[in-house]
N, C-alpha and C positions, 0 to 999 in steps of 0.2 A: 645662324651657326657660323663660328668662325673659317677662312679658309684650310686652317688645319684641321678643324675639328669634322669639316665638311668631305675635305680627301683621306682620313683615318676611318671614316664609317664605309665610304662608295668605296676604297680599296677593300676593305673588310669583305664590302657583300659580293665585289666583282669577284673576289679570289673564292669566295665561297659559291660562286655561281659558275667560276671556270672548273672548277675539279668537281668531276661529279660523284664522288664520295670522299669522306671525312678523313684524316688522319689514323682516326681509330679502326677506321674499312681496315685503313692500308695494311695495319698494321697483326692483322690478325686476317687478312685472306686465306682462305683453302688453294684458291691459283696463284698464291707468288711463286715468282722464278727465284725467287730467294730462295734458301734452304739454308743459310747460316746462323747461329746467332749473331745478332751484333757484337762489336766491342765497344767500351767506354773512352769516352775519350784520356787523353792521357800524354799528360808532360814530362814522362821520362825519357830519359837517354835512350831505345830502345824501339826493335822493333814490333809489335802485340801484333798477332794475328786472330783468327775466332778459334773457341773450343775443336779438337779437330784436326789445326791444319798443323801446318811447318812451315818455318820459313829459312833457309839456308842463303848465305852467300856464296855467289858465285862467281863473281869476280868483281874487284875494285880497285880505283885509282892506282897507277903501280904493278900490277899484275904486270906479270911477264908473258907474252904473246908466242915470246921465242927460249927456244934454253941456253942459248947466251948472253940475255937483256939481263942487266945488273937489276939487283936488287932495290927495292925502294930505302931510301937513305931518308931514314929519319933525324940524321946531322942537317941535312938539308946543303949539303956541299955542294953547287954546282958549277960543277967541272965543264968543258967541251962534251967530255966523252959522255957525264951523264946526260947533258941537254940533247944530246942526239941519241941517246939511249932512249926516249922520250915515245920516239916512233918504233919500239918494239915490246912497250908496257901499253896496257888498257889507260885511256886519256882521263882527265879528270870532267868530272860535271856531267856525270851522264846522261843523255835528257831520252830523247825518241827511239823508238826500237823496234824491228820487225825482226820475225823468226820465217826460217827457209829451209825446207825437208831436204836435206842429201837422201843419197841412194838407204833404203831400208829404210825403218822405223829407229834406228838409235842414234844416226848423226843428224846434225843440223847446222846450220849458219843463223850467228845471233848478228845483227847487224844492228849499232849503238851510236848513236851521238854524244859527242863530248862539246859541250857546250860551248863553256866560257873556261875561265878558272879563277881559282882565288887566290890575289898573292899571298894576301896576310896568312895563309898557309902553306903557301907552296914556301917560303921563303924563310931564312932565320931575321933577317931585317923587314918581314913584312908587309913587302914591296914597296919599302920606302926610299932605298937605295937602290935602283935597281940597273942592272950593267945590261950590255950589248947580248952577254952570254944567255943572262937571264930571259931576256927577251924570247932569242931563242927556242928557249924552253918549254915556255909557256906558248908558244905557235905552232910549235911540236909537241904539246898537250890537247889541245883543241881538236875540232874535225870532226872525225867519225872511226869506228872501228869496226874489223870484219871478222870475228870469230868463229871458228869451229867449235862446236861442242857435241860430247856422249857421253848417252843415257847408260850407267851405268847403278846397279840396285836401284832404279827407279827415279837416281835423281841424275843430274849434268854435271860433268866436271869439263876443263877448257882442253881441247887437244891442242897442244903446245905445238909449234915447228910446222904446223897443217898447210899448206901451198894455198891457200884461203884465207889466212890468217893478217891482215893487212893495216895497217894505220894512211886514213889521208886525213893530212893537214892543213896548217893556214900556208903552207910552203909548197903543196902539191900542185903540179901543173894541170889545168884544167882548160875547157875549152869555152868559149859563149857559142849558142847557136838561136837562131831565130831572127827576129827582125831587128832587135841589136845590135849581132853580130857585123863587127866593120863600121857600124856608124861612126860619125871623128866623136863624140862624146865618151866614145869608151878606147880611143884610140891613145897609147903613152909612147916614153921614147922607149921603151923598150920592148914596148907592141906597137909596131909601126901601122900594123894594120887593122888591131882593133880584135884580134880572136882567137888570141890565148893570154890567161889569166892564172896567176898565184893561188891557188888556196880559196880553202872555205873557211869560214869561222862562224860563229855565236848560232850554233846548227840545235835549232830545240827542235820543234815536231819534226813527222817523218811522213811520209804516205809509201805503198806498197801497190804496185802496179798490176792488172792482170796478165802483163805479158812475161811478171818476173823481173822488176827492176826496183831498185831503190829510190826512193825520195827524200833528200835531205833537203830543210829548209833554211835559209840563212832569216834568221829572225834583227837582233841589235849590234847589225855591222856599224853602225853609226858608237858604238861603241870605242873600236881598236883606232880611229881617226883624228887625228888634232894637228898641230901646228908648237914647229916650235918658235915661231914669231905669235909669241900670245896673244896679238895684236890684229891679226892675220883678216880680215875680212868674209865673210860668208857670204853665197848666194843667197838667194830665193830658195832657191831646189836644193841646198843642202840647210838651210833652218826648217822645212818643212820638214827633214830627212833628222834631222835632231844634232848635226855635223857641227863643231866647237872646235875654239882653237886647243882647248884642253881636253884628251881625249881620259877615257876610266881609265887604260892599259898603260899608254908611256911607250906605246910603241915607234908613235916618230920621232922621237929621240935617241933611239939608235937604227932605226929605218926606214930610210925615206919614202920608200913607200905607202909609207902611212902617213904621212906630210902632205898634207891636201895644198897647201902652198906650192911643194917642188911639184905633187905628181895633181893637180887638180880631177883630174880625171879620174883615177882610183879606185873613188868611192862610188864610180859609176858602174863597175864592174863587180859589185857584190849586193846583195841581197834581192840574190833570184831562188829561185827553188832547181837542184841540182839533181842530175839522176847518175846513176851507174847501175854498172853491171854485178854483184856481190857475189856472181859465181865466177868471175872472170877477174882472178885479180891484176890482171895488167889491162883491163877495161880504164880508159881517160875520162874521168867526168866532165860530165856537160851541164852546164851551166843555162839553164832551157828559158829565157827572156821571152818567149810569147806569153808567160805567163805573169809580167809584170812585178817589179821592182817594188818591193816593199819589206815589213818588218813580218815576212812567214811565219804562222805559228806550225802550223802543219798543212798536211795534202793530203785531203780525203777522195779518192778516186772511185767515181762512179760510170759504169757503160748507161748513157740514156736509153729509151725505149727505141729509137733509131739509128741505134750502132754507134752514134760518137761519145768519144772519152771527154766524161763532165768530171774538171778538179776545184770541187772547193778549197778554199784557204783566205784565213782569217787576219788580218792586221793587226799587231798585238802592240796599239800604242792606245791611249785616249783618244775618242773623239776620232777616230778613224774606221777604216771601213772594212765591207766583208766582199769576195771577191769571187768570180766563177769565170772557169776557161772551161770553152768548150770548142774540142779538134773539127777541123777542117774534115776531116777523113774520117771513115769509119773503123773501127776494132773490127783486126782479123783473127777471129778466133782458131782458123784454120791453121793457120801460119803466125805463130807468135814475133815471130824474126821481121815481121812488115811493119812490126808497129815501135821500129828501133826508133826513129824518129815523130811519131805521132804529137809531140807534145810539142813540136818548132813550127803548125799552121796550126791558127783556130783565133777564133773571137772572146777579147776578154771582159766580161761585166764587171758592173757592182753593184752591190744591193740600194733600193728604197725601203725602207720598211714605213709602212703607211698604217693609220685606225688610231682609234678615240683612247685618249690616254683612260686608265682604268677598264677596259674593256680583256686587254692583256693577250689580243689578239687581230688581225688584220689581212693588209694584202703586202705583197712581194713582188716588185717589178725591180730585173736586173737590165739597168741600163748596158747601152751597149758603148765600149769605148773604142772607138776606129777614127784613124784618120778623117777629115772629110766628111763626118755623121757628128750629129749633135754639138755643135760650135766646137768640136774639137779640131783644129784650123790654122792658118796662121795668122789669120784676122784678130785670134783668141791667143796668139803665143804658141803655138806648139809647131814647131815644125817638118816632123814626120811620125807614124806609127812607133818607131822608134824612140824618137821623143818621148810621145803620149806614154809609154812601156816605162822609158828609166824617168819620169814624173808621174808616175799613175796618182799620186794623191794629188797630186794641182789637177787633173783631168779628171778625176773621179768628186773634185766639190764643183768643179766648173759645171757637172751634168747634174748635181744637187742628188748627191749618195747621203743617208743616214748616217749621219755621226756617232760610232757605238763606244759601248763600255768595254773597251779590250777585245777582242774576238782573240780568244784562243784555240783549242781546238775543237774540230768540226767531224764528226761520225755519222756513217748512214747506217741508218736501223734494219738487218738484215729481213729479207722478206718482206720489206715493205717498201714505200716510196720514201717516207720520213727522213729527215740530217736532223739530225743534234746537234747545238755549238755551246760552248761555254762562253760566258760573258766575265770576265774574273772581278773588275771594279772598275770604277772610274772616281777618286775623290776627287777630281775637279770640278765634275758635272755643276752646272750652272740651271740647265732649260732643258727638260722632261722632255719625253714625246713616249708613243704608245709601246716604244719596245724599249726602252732605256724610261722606267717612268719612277727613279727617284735623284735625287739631287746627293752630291755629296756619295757617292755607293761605294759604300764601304765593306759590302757581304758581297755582291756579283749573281747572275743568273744564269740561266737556260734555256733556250727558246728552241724551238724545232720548226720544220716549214717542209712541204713537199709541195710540187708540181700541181696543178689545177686539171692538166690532163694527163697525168701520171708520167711526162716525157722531161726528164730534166735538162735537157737541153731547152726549153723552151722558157719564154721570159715573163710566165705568171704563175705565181706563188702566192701558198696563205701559209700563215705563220701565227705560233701561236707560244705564250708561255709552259714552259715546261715545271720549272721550280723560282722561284726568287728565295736566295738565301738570304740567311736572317738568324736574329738571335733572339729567340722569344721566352728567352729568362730575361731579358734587361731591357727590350722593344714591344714598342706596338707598332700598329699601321703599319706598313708597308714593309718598315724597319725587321719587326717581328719576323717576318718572311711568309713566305705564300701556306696552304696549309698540310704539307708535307709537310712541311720543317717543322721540328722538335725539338724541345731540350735534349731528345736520347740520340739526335742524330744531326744537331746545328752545325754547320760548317761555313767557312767561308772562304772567297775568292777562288771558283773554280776555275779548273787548269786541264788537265790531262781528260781526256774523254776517249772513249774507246766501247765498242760490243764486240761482245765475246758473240761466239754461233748461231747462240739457241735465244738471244736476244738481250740479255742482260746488260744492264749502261752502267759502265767501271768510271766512276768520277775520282780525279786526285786533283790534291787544291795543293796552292801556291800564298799561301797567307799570311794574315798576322798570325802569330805561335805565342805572343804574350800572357794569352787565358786570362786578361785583364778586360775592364772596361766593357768597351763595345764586344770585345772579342771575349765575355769569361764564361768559362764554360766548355770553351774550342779544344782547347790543348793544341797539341802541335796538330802538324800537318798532315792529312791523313789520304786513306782512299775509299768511297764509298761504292756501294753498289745501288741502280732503281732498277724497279720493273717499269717499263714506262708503259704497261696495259693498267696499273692499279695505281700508278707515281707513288709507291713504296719505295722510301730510302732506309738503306743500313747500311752503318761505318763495316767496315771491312778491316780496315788495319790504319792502325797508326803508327807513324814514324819517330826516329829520334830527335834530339834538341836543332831547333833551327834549320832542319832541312826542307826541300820541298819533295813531294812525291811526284814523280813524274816518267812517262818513258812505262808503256805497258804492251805485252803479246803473248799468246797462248802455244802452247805444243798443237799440233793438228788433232790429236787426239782428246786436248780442252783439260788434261789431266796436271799440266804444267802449267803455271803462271808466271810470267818475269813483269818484274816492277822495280821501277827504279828511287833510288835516295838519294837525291841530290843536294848538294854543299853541306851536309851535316857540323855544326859549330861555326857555320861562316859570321863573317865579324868579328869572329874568335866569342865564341857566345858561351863554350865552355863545352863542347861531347866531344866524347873521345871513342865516337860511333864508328866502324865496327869492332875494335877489336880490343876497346878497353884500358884501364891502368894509365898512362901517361899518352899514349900513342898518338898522333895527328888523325883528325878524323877523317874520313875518306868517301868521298862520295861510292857507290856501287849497286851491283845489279841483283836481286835477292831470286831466288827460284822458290816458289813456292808451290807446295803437293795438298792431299788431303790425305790425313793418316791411312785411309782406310783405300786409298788408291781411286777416288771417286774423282769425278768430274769436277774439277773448280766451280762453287757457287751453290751448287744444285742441292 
């Protein structure tokens, strides 16, 4: 038998030996946590939800925060006044989102990340010409936002002018804290000292803390950075970092701080995982470096069985890795106000994922990365904790971490020990191994892994396949996908991952949208739900042309759902999502009910 012919039969029978019932079980159980119909998939402009629901906007790109924030100019004029208008309208590119009960049952705090943005839309030239002002603009578009919103007939409209209501940008002052803070790596001339910093930017996932704080993750700051000496030289630790002398934005061309040449240091001071306070709008974010410098996709926050606060979060490059901080200190549940800082001591891992390729499940050991342990040293290059934090990917292959296919985001499965992670694709992949085991991966997976003694602070884990997506109208082997996957339900490249209360796994992917080729079939981009007791999957809702789904949270009551649509038409692909006719598409946050005032899902 040839070597294809020989890993198209052993994947066949392993996948059929790890799920221990059929496609057909799944899909006609008496206990799924399902209770929707599916939807088909679907390449229109538009958002589909199932028989049942609604899906309302409720607020997008543009939206005014304040009632004297101008209006959104579809001229696309930008003036001074509108570029700094900028911070009183909802940001563009929605991505991560947590919901936060005020007093009663009808107010709340939506707290949203704006991502990146897109010129070729923000802009009447495209971002092909693009001035000082514009710059502006677009760094006072980015961030995060802090909305108020009430429930009014059952659905949320924005309370305007709310002392809650907040925009921070790539321009807001911020702090570093932890064992970075003060090193000369992150030290500039206009931070003599190394421990205050500009601004967030390229903020996709989120985490939500149990003391009540927010989690923004800085994912592709390596983005807004270039050189306007095209010629300019690169480290080590910023080509691992992805750092060019041409950056996607254009922003060191009117600011030097983004000029890795004028300011070298810069890019030392972004892509950590940030927290604030969302009920405190004059709270200074902190910029929390014990927990390692890389491309965040999200911050999944877990209390281990011995009191300390376990944060996963995933590297969202190729061939990069998955990551675990676990505090020094223990969670005071008594006194939420002690654990202001819990996140600036603790030890930070990275994963091994170990086992026999096709088997599709193994062991978990998170290395430990500290100064002084595990040739992390200066014999090996690294010259302090510090260090090891703003280089964790030269320190995390130095200790030989598992190379993965994207690690985006990472959920724990309520009432259980289990985490979730999406793996979205990797088409570079060259060399298989038992958790990454196809070449070329152009659909993406799921893997889940819990504790060996139910403590997740602790360093031994099993792990095991949840889904491999796949297209099994046009593939076999491995390609096909594991045997969940269905023509009625194929998707590709997951992204967004999230459980609702009662257990249910809201998957949203980040795709090809072509519905051609490898992908026909897919239609756009959509969002799924599984039961992960029966790995039953159903589409949920599909999105409009060209965007990604992304950024998911419930009302406490599980009766409201927010979901988010991001860059709708980017590339200029042609929607003119939400609002129709000629308009500029707009990314935005959709609320969605069940007619009948039911439980989202159920």
């Amino acid at each position: 038998m040839s070597r294809r012919g020989f890993l198209k039969s052993s994947s066949v029978a392993s996948m059929a030996l790890f799920f221990s019932t059929s496609s057909t079980l799944f899909a006609s159980s008496k206990d799924s946590l399902l209770g929707f119909k599916a939807t088909l998939a679907s390449s229109e402009d538009n958002v589909i939800v199932p028989d049942g629901y609604e899906a309302k906007v409720l607020v997008k790109w543009g939206d005014p925060l304040f009632k004297n924030a101008l209006k959104f100019d579809e001229g696309k004029n930008i003036t001074k006044e509108y570029a700094k208008n900028a911070t009183k309208v909802f940001g563009d590119d929605n991505d991560g989102m947590q919901f936060y009960q005020l007093d009663g049952d009808k107010r709340a705090l939506l707290v949203v990340n704006q991502e990146y943005v897109n010129p070729e839309l923000m802009f009447k030239h495209n971002g092909l010409e693009l001035s000082a002002q514009d710059v502006i603009y677009m760094q006072n578009s980015c961030g995060v936002t802090v909305l108020e919103i009430e429930q009014n007939d059952n659905s949320y409209q924005i309370k305007q002018d709310s002392p809650y209501n907040r925009r921070i940008t790539a321009l807001t002052p911020m702090v570093l804290t932890g064992p970075v803070k003060g090193d000369e790596a992150v030290k500039t001339a206009n931070d003599e000292k190394g421990e205050f910093v500009l601004g967030t930017f390229n903020n996709c996932g989120c985490g939500k803390t149990p003391w009540g704080t927010y989690l923004t993750c800085e994912e592709n700051f390596d983005d807004f950075f270039g050189s306007k000496d095209t010629k300019a030289q690169t480290s080590e630790s910023f080509k691992r970092y992805g750092i060019k002398p041409k950056s996607v934005y254009g922003w060191e061309k009117f600011d030097d701080r983004f000029d890795f040449k004028i300011n070298p240091n810069e890019p030392n001071r972004h892509g950590y995982i940030v927290e604030f306070d969302p009920y405190n709008p004059n709270f200074i974010p902190k910029k929390r470096t014990a927990l390692g410098r890389f491309k965040h996709e999200n911050a999944e926050v877990i209390i281990a069985d011995d009191g300390r606060v376990v944060v996963y979060s995933g590297d969202d490059e190729v061939d990069e890795f998955v990551y675990k901080f676990v505090s020094s200190d223990k969670f005071n549940k008594d006194d939420l106000s002690k654990n202001a800082d819990i996140l600036d001591n603790g030890t930070l891992y990275v994963a091994r994922f170990d086992g026999k390729n096709g088997e599709f499940k193994g062991k978990l050991t998170w290395l430990e990365l500290t100064y002084g342990k595990n040739g992390l040293d200066k014999e090996n290059g690294f010259k302090s904790q510090a260090d090891i934090l703003i280089n964790v990917r030269l320190a995390a292959t130095k200790l030989g971490a598992t190379p993965m296919d994207r690690c985006e985001w990472i959920a724990a499965q309520p009432n259980s020990k289990a985490v979730y992670a999406t793996f979205t694709n990797n088409k570079t992949r060259q060399t298989t191994d038992a958790a990454n085991p196809r070449e070329k991966n152009r659909y993406g997976q799921i893997l889940k892994w819990e504790p060996k003694d139910g403590n997740h602070a602790s360093s031994e884990f099993e792990w095991a396949t949840f889904a491999l997506a796949g297209n099994p109208a046009v593939k076999d082997g491995l390609y096909k996908g594991s045997s969940n996957i269905t023509v009625e339900n194929m998707f590709n490249s997951p992204d967004g991952l999230k459980f609702d209360k009662f257990g249910r796994l809201w998957i949203q992917t980040d795709g090809d949208y072509s519905n051609q080729k490898d992908y026909k079939g897919m239609g756009n981009n959509q969002m799924l739900c599984a039961d992960p007791n029966t790995g039953e999957i159903r589409r949920f809702l599909t999105g409009p042309v060209a965007c990604e789904i992304t950024g998911l949270c419930f009302s406490e009551d599980s009766k409201t759902m927010f979901v988010g649509v991001q860059h709708p038409g980017e590339a200029l692909k042609g929607s003119h999502w939400p609002e129709g006719g000629d308009k500029t598409p707009k990314s935005a946050v959709l609320v969605i009910t069940k007619k009948d005032g039911g439980v989202i899902g159920a």
